[in-house]
Residue, then its C-alpha position, 0 to 999 in steps of 0.5 A: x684738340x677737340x671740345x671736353x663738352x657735356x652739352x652741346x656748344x653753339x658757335x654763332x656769328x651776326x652780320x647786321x644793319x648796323x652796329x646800334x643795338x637798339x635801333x639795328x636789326x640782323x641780316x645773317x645768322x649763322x650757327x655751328x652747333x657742336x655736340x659731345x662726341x665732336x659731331x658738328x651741324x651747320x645753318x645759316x639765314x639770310x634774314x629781312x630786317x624788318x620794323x614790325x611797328x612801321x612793317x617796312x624793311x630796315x635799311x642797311x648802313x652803306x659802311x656796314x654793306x661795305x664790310x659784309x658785302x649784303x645790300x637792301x635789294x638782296x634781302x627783299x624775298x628773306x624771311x624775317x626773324x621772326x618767321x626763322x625764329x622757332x627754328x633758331x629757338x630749337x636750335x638754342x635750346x640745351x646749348x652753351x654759346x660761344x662766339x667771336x667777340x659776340x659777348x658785346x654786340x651779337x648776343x646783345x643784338x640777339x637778345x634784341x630780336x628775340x625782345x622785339x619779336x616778344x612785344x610784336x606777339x604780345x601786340x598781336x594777341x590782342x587781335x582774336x584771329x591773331x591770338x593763337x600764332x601769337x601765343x605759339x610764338x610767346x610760349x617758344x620766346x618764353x622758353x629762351x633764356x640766353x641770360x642764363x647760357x654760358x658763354x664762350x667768347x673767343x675773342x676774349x681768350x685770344x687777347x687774353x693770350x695774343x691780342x689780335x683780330x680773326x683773321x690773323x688768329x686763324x692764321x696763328x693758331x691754324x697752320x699759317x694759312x688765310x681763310x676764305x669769304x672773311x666777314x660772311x657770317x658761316x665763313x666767320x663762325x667756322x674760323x671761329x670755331x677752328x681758332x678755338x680748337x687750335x687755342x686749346x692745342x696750343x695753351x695746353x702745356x705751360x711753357x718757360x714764357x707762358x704759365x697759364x694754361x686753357x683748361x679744355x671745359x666750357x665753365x673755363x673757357x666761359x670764364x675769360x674777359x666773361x660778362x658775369x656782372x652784368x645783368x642786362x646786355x648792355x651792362x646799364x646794370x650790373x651785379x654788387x658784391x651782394x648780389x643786389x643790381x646796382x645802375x652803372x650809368x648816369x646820375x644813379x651810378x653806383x646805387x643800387x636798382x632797389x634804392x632807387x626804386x624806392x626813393x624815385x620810382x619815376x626813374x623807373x618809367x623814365x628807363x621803359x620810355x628811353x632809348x634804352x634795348x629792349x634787354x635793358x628795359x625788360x630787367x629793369x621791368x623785371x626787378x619792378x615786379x620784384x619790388x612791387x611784390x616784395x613791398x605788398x608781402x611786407x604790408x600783408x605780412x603779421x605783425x612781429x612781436x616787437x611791432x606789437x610791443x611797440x603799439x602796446x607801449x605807445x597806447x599805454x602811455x597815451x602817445x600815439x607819436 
């Protein structure tokens, strides 16, 4: 069964360094983009993990070398993300996601890419001759909101319905065959999209042991094991019942991001200077400058009435307090 698609819907792998988001920095990208009508686009990069800070390459975990077979020395002539990163950015616009487990660690790991890349350019535009790539690169970043792309993770769905791994999902819902090159990121991304199509055929009825069915739209399909509540990737805040972010970590757990703000603002500084993602640090920045702004509009704002009574009834009767 083909994708029901209203826009185009981007599948996306990652190999990487490592498996620390924070610390980590991706190695291959690959992205199948499939638009309405069942057309498909293929593109992978072979990328250079780089510490912009330190400007040297990033080197590869020997555990994660061994399962996607990529060494320092092959990367060495690779372009760095950020110089494949209007490519991805075009790419990414207009799209939903959809991915093999990559809700927890490629599109968080993409999002930190996207971070570092943001806080290199904002560096550089210090610099006069630098300034204009920089604010090219800053209005393409600009542009990006992957919080707000819906996302598709296959894996989900797949345990969901039969708990396993790619491999043998391929094989359950394509025909009882293997495929080829296993963890390399376009084999994995094509696999992915396979299973999915195939997952679509096969939960479409319900059946005597198996009532659910797959509805074939994307806002469905975004919806299983989906990381609705959580604000940054990490989920180190997470969306209340009412809406307010709330901390899901640490001694503030449970209490919301606007009362701590307001009783502790140094916890605040403490996340910016912590070993926290750069996602993680930016929605907390985020929601600094929404309180900073909300607290001025309520000190600038006139009286109320009932504020002006008050005053009146204070100095009429000669009490100040």
């Amino acid at each position: 069964m083909e994708l029901n698609l209203e826009r185009p819907l981007l599948f996306f792998d990652i190999e990487s360094t490592g498996l620390n988001i924070a610390t980590d920095g991706i190695i291959e990208l690959s992205f199948v983009k499939v638009f309405p009508g069942g057309e498909s686009r293929v593109k992978t990069w072979k990328i250079k993990p780089w510490d912009y800070w330190n400007r040297c390459q990033i080197p590869i975990n020997p555990q994660a070398s061994e399962v996607n077979g990529v060494k320092d020395e092959d990367l060495v002539d690779c372009p760095k993300f950020l110089e494949v990163l209007p490519e991805v950015a075009s790419w990414l616009e207009g799209s939903d996601l959809a991915g093999f487990n990559s809700a927890k660690f490629d599109l968080p790991l993409l999002a930190e890419e996207i971070e570092r890349a943001r806080e290199y350019s904002t560096s550089r535009f210090k610099d006069d001759k630098s300034r204009p790539k920089a604010q090219e690169m800053l209005d393409i970043i600009d542009k990006l909101d992957l919080h707000s792309c819906r996302m598709v993770d296959v894996q989900n769905i797949y345990h969901h319905f039969e708990p396993r791994n790619l491999r043998a999902a391929y094989r359950f819902y394509c025909g009882g065959k293997d495929f080829e090159n296993a963890h390399t990121a376009e084999a994995d991304t094509v696999a992915t999209y396979e299973v999915l199509k195939g997952q679509l055929d096969r939960y479409k009825e319900p059946t005597e042991f198996q009532q659910e069915v797959l509805q074939n739209d994307i806002e469905s399909l975004s919806k299983f094991g989906a990381r609705s509540r959580n604000i940054d990737f990490a989920g180190r805040l997470v969306e209340g019942d009412n809406g307010e972010a709330v901390i899901s970590f640490g001694k503030h757990k449970g209490r919301t991001a606007r009362d701590v703000w307001n009783t502790e603002p140094a916890y605040f500084a403490w996340i910016e200077g912590g070993e926290f993602t750069l996602d993680t640090k930016r929605q907390f920045a985020l929601l600094k400058e929404k309180f900073q702004a909300e607290r001025k509009a309520s000190l600038n704002r006139p009286a109320t009435a009932d504020e002006l009574s008050g005053l009146r009834n204070k100095f009429s009767s000669g009490k100040l307090f």
